[in-house]
N, C-alpha and C positions, 0 to 999 in steps of 0.2 A: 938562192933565187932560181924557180924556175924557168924553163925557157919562156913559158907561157907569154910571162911578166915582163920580159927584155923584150918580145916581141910589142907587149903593149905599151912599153915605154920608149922603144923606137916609134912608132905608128905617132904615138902622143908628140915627141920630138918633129917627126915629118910634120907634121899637120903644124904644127908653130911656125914650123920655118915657109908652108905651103901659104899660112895666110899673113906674114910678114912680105914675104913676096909679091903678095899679091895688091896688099898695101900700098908698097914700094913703084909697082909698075902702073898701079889704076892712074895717078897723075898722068902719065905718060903717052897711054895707048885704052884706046876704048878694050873695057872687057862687057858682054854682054848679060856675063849671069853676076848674081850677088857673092859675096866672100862664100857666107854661110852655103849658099848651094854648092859652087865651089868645091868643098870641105867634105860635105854630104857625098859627094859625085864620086871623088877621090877615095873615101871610105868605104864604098860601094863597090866599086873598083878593086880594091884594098884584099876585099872579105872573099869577093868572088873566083880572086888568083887566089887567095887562101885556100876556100873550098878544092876549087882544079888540082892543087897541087896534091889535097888530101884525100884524094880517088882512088 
């Protein structure tokens, strides 16, 4: 298996546990954006330290 693939199956594992959590705390405490954007933001996030590092 390449790296490629571990990196996208950690990202996929982050993002379960990012909207588990997120799940878990909306009872709790106001959050103001939806799961889904959330997710999206994180990902976004995600791609762009990807990129930086691949300069």
């Amino acid at each position: 298996m390449s790296g490629a693939w571990d990196g996208l199956i950690v990202l996929g594992l982050l993002i379960i546990l990012l909207v588990l959590g997120i799940r878990r705390l909306r009872p709790r405490m106001h959050i103001p954006w939806t799961t889904g954007g959330i997710v999206v933001c994180f990902i976004f996030v995600v791609l762009l330290l990807w990129a930086w590092s691949n300069r």
